[in-house]
N, C-alpha and C positions, 0 to 999 in steps of 0.2 A: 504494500500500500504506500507506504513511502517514498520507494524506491520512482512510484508511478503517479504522486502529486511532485515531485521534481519534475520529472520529464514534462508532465503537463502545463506548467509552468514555463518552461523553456519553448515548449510548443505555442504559447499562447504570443510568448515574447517573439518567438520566430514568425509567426503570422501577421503578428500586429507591423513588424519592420516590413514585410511583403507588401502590408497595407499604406504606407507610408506615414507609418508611424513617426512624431517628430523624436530624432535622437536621446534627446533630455528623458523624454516620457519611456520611451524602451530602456535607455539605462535607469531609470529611476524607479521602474519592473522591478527589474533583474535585483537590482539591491536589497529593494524590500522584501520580494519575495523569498531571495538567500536568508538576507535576519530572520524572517518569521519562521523558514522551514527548517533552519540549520535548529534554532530554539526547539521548534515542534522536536525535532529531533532528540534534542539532549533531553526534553524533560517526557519522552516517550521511550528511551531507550534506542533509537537506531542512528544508526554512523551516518554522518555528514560526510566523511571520504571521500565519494563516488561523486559530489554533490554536483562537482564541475563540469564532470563529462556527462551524467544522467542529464543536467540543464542543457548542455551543448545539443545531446543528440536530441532533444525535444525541440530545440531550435529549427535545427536541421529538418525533422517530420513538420514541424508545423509552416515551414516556408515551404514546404516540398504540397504538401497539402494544401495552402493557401492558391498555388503556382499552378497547382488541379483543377482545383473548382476553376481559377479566370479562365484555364484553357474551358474547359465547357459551362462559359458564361454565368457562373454563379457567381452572386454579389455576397461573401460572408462576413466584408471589412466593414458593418457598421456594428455587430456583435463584436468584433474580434478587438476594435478601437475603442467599443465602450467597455469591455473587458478590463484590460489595458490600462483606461483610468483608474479604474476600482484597486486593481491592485498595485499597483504605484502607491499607492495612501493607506492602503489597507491594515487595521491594527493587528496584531495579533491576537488578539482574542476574539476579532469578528470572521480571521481565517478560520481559526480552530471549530466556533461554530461553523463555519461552510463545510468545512470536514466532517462534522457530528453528522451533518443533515443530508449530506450523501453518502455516507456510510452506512450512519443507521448509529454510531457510537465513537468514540475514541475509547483508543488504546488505551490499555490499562498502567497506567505512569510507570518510568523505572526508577529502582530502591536504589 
């Protein structure tokens, strides 16, 4: 699960820059998203380690994906841009609730 709110996250950031996203707001993702999940992580128990390349290759799918739909005329950049805002700003405790609510629960903290 973890492992697959990073990548989605890189993917959201790799979409948004497809979308023409402005630089500031994509690096401004990337940061906050890293603080919130890297945290998620220490007080859930799983390693941050991977964190750079799990984010990279979500990058990677999610511009690969974005770059799919324009080839057969789908417009996806006004979700993928308002995305984008939200998590640039987004606190960490109103991640973690985003997490409960499509899970279904968090993880049970680690000792």
């Amino acid at each position: 699960m973890y492992e697959q709110l990073i990548a989605t996250s890189g993917a959201s950031n790799g979409a948004a820059e497809v979308c023409g996203a402005a630089a500031p707001d994509v690096n401004a993702q990337h940061d906050n998203m890293r603080t919130n999940l890297l945290q998620f992580g220490r007080e859930y128990g799983f390693s941050g380690e991977r964190f750079d390349a799990l984010y990279e290759a979500g990058r990677v799918h999610g511009r690969e994906a974005l770059e799919d739909m324009r080839r057969r005329n789908v417009n996806g950049c006004t979700g993928v841009l308002q995305s984008l805002q939200i998590d640039r700003t987004m606190q960490y405790e109103d991640m973690k609730r985003g997490i409960a609510e499509v899970t279904g629960s968090l993880p049970d903290p680690a000792k």
